[in-house]
N, C-alpha and C positions, 0 to 999 in steps of 0.2 A: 299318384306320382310322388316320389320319396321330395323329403326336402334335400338339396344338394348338401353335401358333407361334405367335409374337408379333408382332403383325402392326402397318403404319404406322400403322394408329390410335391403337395403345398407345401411353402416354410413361412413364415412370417419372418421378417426383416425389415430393417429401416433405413432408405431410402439412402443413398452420398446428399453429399452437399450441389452435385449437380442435378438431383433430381427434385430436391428439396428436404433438407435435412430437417429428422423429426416425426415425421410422417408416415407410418404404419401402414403397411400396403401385404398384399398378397401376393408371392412371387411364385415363379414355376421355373421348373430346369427344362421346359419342353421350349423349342426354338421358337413353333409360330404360337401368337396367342390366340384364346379361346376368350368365350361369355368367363369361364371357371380355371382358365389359364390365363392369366395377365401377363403381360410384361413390361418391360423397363426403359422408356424411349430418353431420350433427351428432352423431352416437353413433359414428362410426367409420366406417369403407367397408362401403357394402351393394353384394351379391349377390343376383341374381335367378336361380333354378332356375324355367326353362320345364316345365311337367308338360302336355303338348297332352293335353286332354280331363278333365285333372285329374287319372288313374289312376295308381298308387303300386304296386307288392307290396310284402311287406316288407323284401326286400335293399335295395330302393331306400332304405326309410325309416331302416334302421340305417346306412345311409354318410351321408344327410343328417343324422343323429343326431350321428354323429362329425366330422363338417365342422364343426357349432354347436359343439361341445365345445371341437374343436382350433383352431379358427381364429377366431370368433365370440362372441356372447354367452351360450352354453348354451340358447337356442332358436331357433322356427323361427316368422316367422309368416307364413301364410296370405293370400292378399291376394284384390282382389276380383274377379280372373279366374283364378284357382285355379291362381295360380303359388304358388312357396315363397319368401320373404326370409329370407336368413340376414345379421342386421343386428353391429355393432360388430367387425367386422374388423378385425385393426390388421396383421396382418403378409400377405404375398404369400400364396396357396393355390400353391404349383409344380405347374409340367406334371404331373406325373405322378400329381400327384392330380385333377386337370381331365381327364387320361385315363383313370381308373379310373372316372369318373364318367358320361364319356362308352360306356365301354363296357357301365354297366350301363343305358342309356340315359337319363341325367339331363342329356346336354348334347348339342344337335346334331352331327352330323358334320362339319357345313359351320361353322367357327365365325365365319362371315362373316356368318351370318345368324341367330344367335344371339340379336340385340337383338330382332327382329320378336317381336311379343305372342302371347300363348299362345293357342291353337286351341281353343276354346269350346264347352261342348256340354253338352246336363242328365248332373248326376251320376249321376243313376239311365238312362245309356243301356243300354240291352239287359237292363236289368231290371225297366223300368216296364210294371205293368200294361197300360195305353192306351195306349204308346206304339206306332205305325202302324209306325215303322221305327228301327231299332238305326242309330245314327248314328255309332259309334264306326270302323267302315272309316273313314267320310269324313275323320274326324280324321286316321287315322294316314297314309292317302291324301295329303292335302293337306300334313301336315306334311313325309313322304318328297318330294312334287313341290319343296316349298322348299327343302330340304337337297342335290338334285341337282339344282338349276336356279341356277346363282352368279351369275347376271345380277342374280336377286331381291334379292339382297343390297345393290340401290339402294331397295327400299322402304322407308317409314319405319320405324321403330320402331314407331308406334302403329297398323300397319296392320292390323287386326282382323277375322279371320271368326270363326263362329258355326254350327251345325247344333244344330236346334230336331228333336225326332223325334216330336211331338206326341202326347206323355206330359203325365201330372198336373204332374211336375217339370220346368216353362219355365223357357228361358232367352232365351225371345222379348223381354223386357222391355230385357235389359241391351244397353248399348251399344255396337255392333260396327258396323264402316264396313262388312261385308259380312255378311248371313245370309241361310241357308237353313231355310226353315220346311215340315215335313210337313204336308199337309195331302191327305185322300182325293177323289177324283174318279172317281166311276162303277166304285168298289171298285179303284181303282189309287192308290198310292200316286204322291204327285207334291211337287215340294219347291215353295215360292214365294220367289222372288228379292227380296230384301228390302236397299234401301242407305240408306248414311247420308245424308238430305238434307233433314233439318232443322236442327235448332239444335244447339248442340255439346251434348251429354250426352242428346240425345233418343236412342229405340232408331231401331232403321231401320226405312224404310220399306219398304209392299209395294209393288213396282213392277208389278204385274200381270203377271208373266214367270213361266209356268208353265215347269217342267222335270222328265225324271222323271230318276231317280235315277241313271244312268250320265254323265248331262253335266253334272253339277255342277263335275267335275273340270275337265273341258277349260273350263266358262266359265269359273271362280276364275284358272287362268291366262290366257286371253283378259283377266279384268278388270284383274288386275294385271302386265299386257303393256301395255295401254293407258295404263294410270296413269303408267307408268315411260315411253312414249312422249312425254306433255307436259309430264314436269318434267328439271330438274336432277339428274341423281342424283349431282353433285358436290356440291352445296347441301346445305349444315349443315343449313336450313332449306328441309324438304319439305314442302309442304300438306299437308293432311288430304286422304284418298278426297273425305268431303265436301265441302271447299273448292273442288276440282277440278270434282265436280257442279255446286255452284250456278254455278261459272263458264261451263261449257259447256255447262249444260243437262244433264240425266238422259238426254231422250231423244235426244239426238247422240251422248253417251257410248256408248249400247245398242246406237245405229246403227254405232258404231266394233267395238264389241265384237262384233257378232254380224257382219258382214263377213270377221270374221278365225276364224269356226266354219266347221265343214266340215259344220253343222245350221241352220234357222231356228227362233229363237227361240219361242213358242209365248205368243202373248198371253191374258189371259185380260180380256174386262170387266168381270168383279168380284173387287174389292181386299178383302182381306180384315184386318180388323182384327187386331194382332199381339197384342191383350193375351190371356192364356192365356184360353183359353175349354173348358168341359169337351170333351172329345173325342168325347166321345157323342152331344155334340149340335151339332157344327161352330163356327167362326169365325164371332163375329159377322160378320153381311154376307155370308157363304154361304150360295148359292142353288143348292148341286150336289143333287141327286136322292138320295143316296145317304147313310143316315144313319148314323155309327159305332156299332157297339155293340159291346158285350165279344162278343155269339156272332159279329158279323162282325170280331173279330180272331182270333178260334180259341179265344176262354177260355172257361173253366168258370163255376162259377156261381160266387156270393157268399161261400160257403162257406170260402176261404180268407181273402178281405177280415173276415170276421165272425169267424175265428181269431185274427186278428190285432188286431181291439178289444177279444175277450173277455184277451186276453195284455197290451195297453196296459193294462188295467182293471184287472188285477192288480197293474202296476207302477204305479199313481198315474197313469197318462197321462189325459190328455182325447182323445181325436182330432176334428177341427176336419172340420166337413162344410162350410166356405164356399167361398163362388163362387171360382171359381180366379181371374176377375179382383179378386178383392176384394188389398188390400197382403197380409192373411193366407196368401196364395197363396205367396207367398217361403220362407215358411217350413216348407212342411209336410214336406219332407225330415226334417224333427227326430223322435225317436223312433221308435216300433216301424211298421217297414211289410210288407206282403206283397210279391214279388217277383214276375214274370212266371213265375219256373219254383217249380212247385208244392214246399208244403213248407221253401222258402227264406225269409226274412226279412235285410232290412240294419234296421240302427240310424242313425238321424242323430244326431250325438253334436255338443255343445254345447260348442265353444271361445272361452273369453273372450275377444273382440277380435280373434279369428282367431289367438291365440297358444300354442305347443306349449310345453312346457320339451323338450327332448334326454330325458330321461328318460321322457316321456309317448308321445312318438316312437316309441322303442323297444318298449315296453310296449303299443300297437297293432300295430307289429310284429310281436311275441309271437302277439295275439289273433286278427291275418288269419292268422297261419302256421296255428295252429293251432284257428281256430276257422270260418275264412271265406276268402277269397281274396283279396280286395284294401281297399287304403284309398283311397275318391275325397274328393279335394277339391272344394269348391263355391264359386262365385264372391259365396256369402252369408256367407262366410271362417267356414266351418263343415266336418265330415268326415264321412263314411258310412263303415260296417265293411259290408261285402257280404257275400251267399251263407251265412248263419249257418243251419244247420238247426234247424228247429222248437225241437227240446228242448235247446239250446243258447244262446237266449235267455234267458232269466235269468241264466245263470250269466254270461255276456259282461257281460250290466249291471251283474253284483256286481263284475267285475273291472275294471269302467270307473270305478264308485264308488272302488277303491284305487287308482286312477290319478289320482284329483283331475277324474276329469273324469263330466258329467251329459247325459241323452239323453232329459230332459224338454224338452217344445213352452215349461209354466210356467215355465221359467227365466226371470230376466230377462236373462240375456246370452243367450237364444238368437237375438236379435234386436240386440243391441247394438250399435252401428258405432262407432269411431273411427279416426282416422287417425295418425299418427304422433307429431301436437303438436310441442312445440316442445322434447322431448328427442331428435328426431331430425331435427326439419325447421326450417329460420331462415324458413319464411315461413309459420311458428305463431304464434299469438298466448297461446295457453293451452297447460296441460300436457292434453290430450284424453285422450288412456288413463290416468290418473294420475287424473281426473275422475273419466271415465265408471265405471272401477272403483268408487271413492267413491262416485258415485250405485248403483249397484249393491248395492255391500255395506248400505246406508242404506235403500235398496226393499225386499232380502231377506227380511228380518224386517217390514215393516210394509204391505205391498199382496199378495195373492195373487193371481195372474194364472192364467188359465185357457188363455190360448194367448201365442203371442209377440208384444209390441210394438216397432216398430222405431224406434228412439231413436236420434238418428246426432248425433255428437260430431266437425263439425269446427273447424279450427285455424287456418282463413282460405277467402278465396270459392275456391279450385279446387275443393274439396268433390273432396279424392282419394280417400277410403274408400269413399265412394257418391255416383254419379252421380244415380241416380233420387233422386222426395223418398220422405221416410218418413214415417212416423205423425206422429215429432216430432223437429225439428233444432236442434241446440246450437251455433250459431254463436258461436265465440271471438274475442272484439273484447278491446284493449287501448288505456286511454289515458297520457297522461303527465299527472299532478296533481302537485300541490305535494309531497306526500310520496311521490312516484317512482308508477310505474308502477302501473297500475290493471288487473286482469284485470276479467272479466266474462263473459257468455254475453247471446245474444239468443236470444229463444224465435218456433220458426214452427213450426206447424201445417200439418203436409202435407195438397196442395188438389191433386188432380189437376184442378181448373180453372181452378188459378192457373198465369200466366204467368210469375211470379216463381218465381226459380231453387227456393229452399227451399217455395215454400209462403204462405202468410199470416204476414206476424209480428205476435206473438200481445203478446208483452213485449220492452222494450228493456234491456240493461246489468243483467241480473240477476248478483247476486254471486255466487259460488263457495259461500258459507254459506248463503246464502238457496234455492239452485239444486233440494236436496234434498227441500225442504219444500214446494216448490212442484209440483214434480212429484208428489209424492205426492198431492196435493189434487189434480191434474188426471189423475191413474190411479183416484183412486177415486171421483172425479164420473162420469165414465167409465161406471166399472165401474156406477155405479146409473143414466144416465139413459139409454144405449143401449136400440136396440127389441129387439133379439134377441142373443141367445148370438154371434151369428158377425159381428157389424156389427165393424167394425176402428175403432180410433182415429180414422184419419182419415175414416172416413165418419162417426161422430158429431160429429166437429167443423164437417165441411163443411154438419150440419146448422141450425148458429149463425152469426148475425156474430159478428165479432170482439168486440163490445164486452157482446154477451149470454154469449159463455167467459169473458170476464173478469167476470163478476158471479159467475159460475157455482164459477169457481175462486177466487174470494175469500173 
């Protein structure tokens, strides 16, 4: 493997006075950052570590431990496609730590394609119960084809696949220009071709393009052979996948794409809806013959699923029986689960904000070495500890408690979102994590919540912590008054029937003092006027108009 070079895209430059003047860094013209593309935050130069599929051991996580220490802010955070950000850099990382990194695979080989987004896939792959097919080949599949194919390396930055292996834990939801979704047919597994071409932050859609499971590969390079076909790959500025669709139509694109197979695509006339649906009982809109069950995937009986709520029960857990299309669905990774191979259990463990300290890094390290096999990251900027055997559970939790960190669903950050704010980002409006903490620490003590609510705290409209809406969004608005600048938050009520990006807004220009109390009164209206145990936030709100929550919460 070459050592990384520095290649024309780099310049060397020195840093404003608001990044820290003086200080010699390596900057890039490419928008999202790489291991070998940095860029330039308001906290110092961030670093992005691709993790394709989210999967960590723990050599990996003690060299990311020591990257945050030596060169960074002392930690790591998480983001919401289950990369790593290692934020306030002030000084160069040298080659020869970018090679040590690469060879323990934390950095591409090809560092030319380095920027492209991380290769997407449920954290629980090859562990989930219902899950139809182990989807983790296809990641590292797909990842190898981009790393020996340098041509790729005209694709965007935000060029985005996805494999869904039609387990409890989807990732059907989230926003990818390209997924592939398992789904059963006449007891064969078969994936559904799924693109971006709706709205920017919608998930993809299904295109009615059946495929089984060996030509996934060859079409992802057919798609983005094409893609690279009708743009510029000199252009700063590359389209989106779906910009390109709506331009030429889905089905011209398909027509281009499958011309260049050495197979015909395989249509199917029913589209199946992408939101999770339990696996037992198919995809809303599935009309195949053949109905999933645990004995038609090869499992045993209940018996292990009921070990593992008599074991939540002892630790304080609730475990959540709702519809997987319910928002509730996001979260159930959190806490004690059963595992596909008998006897095993992972934990979802609960990171404030999607954030590590280097210290807490390590000390999972520690706990996969020696207790489990790996650490996956989640694109709900949350971790799972994997492969814990039975009587080993407990003790992992007590030693999660001395890590400062918690693997209950009631937490209120096991849902929490925020994004960067305006201590790392100039197109903040508000301090967001600096908030959302605040609101957190101030809920702790006076609402108990019995599963996770999702609360998203951003900093202005990109909404980069989360795409999709949530239960409830903290828009940060700022004005300029007489005695200087005015923070505030707007309040919306996630509506999956609204058109609006957030949701319903619910309140305008609420204060930062007032933010606490408010929510508090709308968590515990909530908690008494819902019909049942598993109804999620935003389906009792979408029960109301606006104007009957606001009597409700007053």
């Amino acid at each position: 493997m070459p050592t990384p070079a520095v290649s024309s895209r780099y310049t060397y430059g020195l840093l404003s006075a608001l990044h820290g003047e003086g200080v010699l860094v390596l900057l890039s013209g490419i928008a999202c950052p790489g291991l070998f593309y940095v860029t330039p935050a308001c906290d110092g130069i961030l670093s992005r570590i691709r993790i394709p599929g989210g999967i960590l051991n723990n050599i990996q996580c003690r060299a990311i431990a020591d990257i945050a220490d030596k060169y960074g802010g002392g930690y790591i955070d998480v983001t919401n496609r289950a990369n790593l950000q290692v934020r306030e850099i002030r000084t160069q990382i040298n080659t020869t730590v970018l090679k040590h990194l690469q060879d323990l695979g934390l950095g591409s080989s090809n560092t030319n394609v380095d920027h492209i987004r991380n290769i997407m896939t449920s954290p629980t792959a090859g562990i989930d119960p219902q899950e139809l097919i182990d989807t983790r080949p296809f990641v590292q599949d797909w990842d190898n084809y981009i790393a020996t194919h340098p041509h790729l390396c005209g694709l965007p930055a935000k060029f985005s696949v996805g494999f869904d292996g039609g387990g409890l834990v989807s990732v059907c939801d989230r926003p990818n220009d390209i997924a592939f979704a398992a789904v059963l047919v006449n007891n064969q597994v078969y994936f559904r071709l799924c693109l971006s071409i709706g709205a920017k932050g919608e998930p993809p859609a299904d295109t009615g393009v059946l495929l089984t499971p060996e030509k996934c590969l060859p079409l992802l390079a057919a798609l983005a052979n094409v893609y690279l076909k009708h743009i510029d790959t000199n252009s700063k500025r590359k389209p989106r996948l779906r910009e390109l669709l709506n331009s030429l139509g889905c089905e011209n694109y398909l027509q281009e794409v499958e011309a260049s197979l050495p197979f015909s695509l395989l249509h199917s006339e029913i589209r199946g809806n992408l939101t999770p649906q339990p696996p037992s009982l198919g995809g809303k809109g599935e009309q195949f013959p053949t109905i999933v069950t645990k004995e038609s995937l090869g499992l045993k009986s209940d018996t292990h699923t009921q070990l593992c709520r008599e074991i939540a029960s002892k630790n304080g857990q609730v475990t959540s029986s709702s519809s997987p299309s319910s928002p509730l669905h996001q979260y159930q990774h959190i806490g004690i689960h059963p595992q596909r191979q008998p006897g095993l259990f992972y934990i979802g463990v609960v990171l404030p904000l999607g954030r590590l300290e280097s210290q807490q890094m390590r000390g999972l390290a520690d706990l996969a070495e020696s207790y489990g096999s790996s650490i996956r990251l989640t694109p709900w900027q949350n971790l799972l500890l994997t492969d814990i055997p039975q009587q080993w559970v407990n003790d992992v939790q007590n030693k999660l408690a001395v890590l400062g960190l918690d693997s209950s669903p009631s937490n209120i950050k096991s849902a929490l979102v925020a994004c960067s704010g305006k201590r790392g980002c100039a197109a903040a409006a508000t301090d967001t994590k600096g908030d959302a903490l605040a609101l957190a620490e101030y809920l702790e003590t006076r609402v108990t919540l019995d599963h996770p609510i999702n609360i998203h705290f951003s900093g202005c409209e990109k909404s980069c912590a989360q795409h999709s809406k949530s239960d409830i969004t903290l828009l940060g608005v700022s004005a300029q008054k007489e005695n200087g600048t005015v923070e505030s938050y707007q309040v919306y009520i996630g509506d999956g029937y609204s058109h609006e990006k957030f949701g319903r807004e619910l309140y305008q220009d609420v204060s930062l003092a007032k933010l606490p109390a408010l929510l508090e009164r709308m968590l515990k209206v909530y908690k008494i006027k819902r019909t049942n145990y598993t109804e999620s936030f935003a389906e009792f709100a979408n029960r109301y108009a606006i104007a009957q929550l606001k009597q409700l919460f007053s």
